[in-house]
TIROTOR-9981 format. One line per 8 residues: number of its first residue (from 1); their letters; for each residue x, y, z of C-alpha. Coordinates in steps of 0.1 Angstrom, whole numbers, plus 5000, padded with zeros to 4 digits. Example, Ala and Ser with C-alpha at 12.3 -4.5 7.8 and 13.67 -1.06 7.14 Angstrom:
2
1 = AS = 5123:4955:5078; 5137:4989:5071
END
This chain:
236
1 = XXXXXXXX = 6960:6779:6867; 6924:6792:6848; 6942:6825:6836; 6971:6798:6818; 6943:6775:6808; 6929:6810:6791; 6959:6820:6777; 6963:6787:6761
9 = XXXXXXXX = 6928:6782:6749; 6931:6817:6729; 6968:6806:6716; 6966:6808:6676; 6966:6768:6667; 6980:6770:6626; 6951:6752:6606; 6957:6716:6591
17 = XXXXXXXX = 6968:6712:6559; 6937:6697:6542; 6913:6726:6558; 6945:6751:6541; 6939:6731:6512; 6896:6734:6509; 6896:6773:6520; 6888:6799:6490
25 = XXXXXXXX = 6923:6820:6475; 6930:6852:6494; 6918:6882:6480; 6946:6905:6467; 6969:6923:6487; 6975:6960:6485; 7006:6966:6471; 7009:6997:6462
33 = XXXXXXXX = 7029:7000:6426; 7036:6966:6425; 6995:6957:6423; 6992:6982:6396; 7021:6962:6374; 7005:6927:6382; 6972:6941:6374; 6989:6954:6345
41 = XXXXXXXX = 7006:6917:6335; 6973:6901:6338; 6951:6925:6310; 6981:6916:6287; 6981:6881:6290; 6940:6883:6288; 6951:6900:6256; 6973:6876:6243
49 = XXXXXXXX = 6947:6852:6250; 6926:6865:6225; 6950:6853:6199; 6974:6832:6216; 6962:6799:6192; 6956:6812:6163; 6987:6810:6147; 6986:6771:6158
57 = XXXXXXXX = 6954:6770:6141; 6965:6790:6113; 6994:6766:6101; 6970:6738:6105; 6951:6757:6080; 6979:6764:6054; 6991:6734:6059; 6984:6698:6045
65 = XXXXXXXX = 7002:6680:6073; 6997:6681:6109; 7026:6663:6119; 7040:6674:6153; 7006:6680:6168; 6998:6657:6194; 6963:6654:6204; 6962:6642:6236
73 = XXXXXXXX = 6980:6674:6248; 6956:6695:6232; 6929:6672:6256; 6947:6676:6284; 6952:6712:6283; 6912:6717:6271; 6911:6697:6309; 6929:6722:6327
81 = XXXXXXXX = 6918:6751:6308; 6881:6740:6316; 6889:6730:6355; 6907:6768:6359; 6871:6782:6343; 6846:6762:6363; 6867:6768:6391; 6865:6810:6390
89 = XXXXXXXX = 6828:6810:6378; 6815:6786:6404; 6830:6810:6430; 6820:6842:6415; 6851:6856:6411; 6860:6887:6388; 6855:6875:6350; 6890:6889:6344
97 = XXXXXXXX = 6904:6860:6363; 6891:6832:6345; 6884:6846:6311; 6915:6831:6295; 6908:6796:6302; 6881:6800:6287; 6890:6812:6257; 6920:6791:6251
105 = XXXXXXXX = 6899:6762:6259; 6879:6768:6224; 6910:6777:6207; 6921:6738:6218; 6893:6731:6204; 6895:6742:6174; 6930:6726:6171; 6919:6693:6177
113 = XXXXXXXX = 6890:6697:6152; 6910:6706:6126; 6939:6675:6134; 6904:6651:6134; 6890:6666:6101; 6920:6665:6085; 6931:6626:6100; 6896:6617:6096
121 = XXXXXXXX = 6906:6603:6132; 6867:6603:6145; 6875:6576:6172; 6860:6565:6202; 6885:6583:6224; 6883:6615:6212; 6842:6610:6210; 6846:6603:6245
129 = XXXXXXXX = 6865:6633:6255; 6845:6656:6236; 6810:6647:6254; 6832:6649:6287; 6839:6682:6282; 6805:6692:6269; 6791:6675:6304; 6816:6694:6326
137 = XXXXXXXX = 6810:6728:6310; 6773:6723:6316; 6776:6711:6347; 6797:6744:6356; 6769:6761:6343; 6744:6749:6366; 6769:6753:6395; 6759:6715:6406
145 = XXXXXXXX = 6801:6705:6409; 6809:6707:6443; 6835:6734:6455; 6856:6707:6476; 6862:6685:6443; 6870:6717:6425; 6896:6722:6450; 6910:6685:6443
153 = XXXXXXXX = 6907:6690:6403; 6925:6724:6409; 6955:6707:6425; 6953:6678:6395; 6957:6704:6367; 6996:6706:6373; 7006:6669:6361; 6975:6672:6336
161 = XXXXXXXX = 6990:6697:6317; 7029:6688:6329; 7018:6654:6311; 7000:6670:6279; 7036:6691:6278; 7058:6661:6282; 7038:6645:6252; 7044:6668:6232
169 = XXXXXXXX = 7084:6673:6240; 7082:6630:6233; 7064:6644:6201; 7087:6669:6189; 7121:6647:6201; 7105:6615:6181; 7099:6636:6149; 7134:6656:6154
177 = XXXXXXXX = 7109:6681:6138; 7084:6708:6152; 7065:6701:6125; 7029:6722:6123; 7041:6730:6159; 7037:6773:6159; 7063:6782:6181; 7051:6815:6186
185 = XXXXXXXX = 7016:6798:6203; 7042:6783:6225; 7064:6814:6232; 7032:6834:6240; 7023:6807:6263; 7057:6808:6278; 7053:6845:6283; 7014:6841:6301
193 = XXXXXXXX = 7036:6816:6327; 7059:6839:6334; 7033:6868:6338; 7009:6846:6363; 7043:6838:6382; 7046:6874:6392; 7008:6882:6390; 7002:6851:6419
201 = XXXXXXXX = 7028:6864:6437; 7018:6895:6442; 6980:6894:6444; 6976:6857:6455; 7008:6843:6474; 6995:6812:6462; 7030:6788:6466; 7007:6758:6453
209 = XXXXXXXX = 6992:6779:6420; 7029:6797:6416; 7045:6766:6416; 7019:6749:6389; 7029:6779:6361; 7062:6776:6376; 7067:6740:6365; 7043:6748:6330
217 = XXXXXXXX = 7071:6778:6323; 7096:6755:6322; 7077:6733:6300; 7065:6758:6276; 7103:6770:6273; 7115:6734:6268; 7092:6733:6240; 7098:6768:6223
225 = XXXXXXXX = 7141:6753:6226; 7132:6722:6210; 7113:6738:6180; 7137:6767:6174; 7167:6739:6174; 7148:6710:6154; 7132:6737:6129; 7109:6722:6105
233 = XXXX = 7132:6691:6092; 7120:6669:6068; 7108:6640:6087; 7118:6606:6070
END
């Protein structure tokens, strides 16, 4: 009776889901050839980062309209961005594995900007957004945002940005134009999903991240479809 007591007591019990949820990401898995591709895939899309914006920003810049931009998307993403950034720095990870969201998180930034300056749009709202942003950076900063609420915010960047997205398909299908929409800022951004799909897979096994850039490819390719079949029509 003690020895099945024993056996029992030492029986692997699977952990809960919400203790699953709070632990850190695995560290990578070696893979052999398949780590050296994925490793590969994510310098490329750290790359792209560097440049992934700018030709958004650069037809805001040639151009007098900004019709087709819609700013809350450019908030929300500059939410998920920032969450993904103060996520890998308050944990220490590798610079290489948050550097992008930083990075596309100024080039938001300068989007929305440039759609203010050129609206003269300087409302309360976006005011309000902007010292939120400024808050949370320095609060990553200081490392004073606890790790179990970046866990939760994590998790929330999937219908932040799915909603951001969704705007601007609502956007795009109002207009029947893309507008000052770049699609190749949204094909690159297509591509990066598609990367991180195989990337997480590989090094991660993360279902719960794969499935957030699973959901934010489709998205991004909904978008890229609508702008290559709208084109730039005159809107009436």
């Amino acid at each position: 009776m003690i020895k099945i007591m024993v056996f029992l007591s030492r029986r692997h019990t699977p952990p809960s889901p919400l203790k699953t949820f709070f632990e850190p990401r695995p560290q990578p898995r070696e893979m052999g050839p398949l780590l050296e591709i994925s490793r590969f895939l994510s310098y490329t899309v750290i790359g792209m980062s560097l440049f992934m914006k700018i030709p958004q920003i650069r037809a805001l810049f040639v151009s007098s309209s900004t019709e087709g931009i819609n700013l809350r998307t450019n908030w929300m993403e500059i939410g998920a961005y920032l969450i993904g950034l103060s996520y890998g720095y308050t944990h220490e990870y590798h610079v290489s594995i948050y550097f992008e969201s930083g990075v596309l998180a100024i080039q938001n930034g300068v989007i929305i900007f440039l759609v203010i300056f050129k609206e003269n749009r300087w409302t309360l709202e976006n005011g309000f957004y902007t010292l939120l942003s400024v808050l949370f950076v320095a609060a990553t900063y200081l490392k004073v945002v606890p790790h179990y609420l970046l866990s939760i915010l994590l998790s929330s960047t999937l219908p932040l940005a799915a909603a951001g997205k969704l705007a601007q398909i609502a956007t795009i299908y109002r207009l029947k134009s893309k507008g000052s929409v770049s699609v190749m800022t949204w094909a690159l951004t297509t591509y990066g999903c598609a990367a991180r799909l195989f990337t997480v897979y590989v090094e991660v096994g993360d279902m719960e991240i794969f499935f957030n850039f699973f959901v934010s490819f489709i998205l991004n390719g909904i978008v890229v479809m609508m702008c290559i079949y709208y084109g730039n029509k005159k809107i009436e």
